[in-house]
N, C-alpha and C positions, 0 to 999 in steps of 0.2 A: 739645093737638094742635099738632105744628107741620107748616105748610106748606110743599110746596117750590115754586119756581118755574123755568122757564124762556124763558131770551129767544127769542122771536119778532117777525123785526123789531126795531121799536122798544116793543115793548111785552115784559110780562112773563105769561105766562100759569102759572096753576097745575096743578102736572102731579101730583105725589102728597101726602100727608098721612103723619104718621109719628106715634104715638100707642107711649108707652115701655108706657101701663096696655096697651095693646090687644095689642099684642105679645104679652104674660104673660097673657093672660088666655085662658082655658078656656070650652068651649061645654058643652052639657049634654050629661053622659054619665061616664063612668069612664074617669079616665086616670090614667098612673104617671109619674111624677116622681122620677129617683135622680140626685144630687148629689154628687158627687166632686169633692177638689182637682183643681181647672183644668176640670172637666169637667160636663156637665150632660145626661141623656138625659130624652127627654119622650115617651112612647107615648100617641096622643090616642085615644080611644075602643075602652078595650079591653073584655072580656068580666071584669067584675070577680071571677068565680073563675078568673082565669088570673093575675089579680097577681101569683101567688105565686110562681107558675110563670114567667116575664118576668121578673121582677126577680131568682130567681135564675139564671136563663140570664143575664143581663146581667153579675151580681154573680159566674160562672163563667165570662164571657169570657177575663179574659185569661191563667187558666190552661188553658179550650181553647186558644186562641191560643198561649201558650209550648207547650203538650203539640203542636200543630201542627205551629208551627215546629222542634220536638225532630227529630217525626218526619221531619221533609219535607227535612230538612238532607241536602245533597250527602254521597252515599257509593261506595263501589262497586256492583256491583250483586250481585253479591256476599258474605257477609262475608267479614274477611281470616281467611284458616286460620292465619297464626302472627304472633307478635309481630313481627316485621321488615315483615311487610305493614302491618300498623296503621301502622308509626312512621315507614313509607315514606307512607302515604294522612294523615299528619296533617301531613309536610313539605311534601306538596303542596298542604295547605288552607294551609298558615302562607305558603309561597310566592305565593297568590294573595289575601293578607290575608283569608283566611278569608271569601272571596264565595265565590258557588257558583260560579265556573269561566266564568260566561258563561251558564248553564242559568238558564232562569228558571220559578219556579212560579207556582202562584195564590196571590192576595193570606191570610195565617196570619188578617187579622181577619174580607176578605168571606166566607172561609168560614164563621169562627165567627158571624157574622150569618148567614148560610143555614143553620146547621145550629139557631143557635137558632130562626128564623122556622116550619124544617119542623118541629119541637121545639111552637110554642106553636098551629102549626097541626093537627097530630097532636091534640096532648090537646085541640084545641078539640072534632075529631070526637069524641074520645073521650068528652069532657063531654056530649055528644049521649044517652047510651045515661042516661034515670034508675038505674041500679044503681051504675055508674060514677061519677054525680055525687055519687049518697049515698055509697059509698066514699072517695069526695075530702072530701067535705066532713068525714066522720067522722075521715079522717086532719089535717087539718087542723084540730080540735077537739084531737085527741088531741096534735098537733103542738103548738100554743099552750099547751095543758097541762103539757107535760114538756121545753120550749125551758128551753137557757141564757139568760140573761139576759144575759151578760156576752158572748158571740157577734156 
């Protein structure tokens, strides 16, 4: 544990405590932990037949995220009907180094976070129904069965 202080007056008073173990440590329940270069995501108490589910929304971020930002890229409104229109609408993306023009959208990742959250909240109802649960669980048996390994 280390403590921190500060001055009051002439004295020193202790204001917070900083502990590296307590930090990293976990309370009782089920959580997901995924680790990437540079990156660390930590979901604290989740519904442990949703892991699967949550870590691969997580692990398909950032190709929702490019598949987003693909779509949501400044165009006409439009499409162009001939080749001279295209080559006129890509002069004027190269003209404004290829920003959107001043137009701004919603953020390519808080979506993909909103779209996995209603994602892990959906199958949570869905997990609700027992036939549903037995079906998940049975594709998930069947899934560990016949998974690449090398994946």
């Amino acid at each position: 544990m280390t403590t921190f202080y500060k001055k009051v007056g002439k004295r020193y008073v202790a204001v917070s405590e900083y502990s590296a173990e307590l930090i990293d440590s976990f309370s009782n329940g089920a959580h997901l932990v995924i680790v990437g270069p540079g990156s660390k995501f930590i979901t604290y108490k989740i519904d442990e037949n949703l892991a699967g589910l949550i870590a691969a929304g997580r692990y398909a971020k950032d190709v929702m995220v490019n598949a987003i930002m693909t779509a949501s890229e400044a165009r006409p409104s439009r499409i162009p009907l001939n080749q001279n229109q295209k080559q006129l609408w890509d002069e004027l993306k190269t003209s404004f180094n290829d920003e959107n023009f001043g137009m701004y959208y919603s953020n390519a990742t808080h979506i993909a976070d909103e779209g996995i959250s209603a994602l892990v909240k959906e199958a949570d109802k869905m997990l609700q129904n027992p036939a549903v649960k037995k079906a998940y669980e049975q594709f998930l048996l069947v899934y560990k069965l016949t998974k690449d390994e090398s994946s």
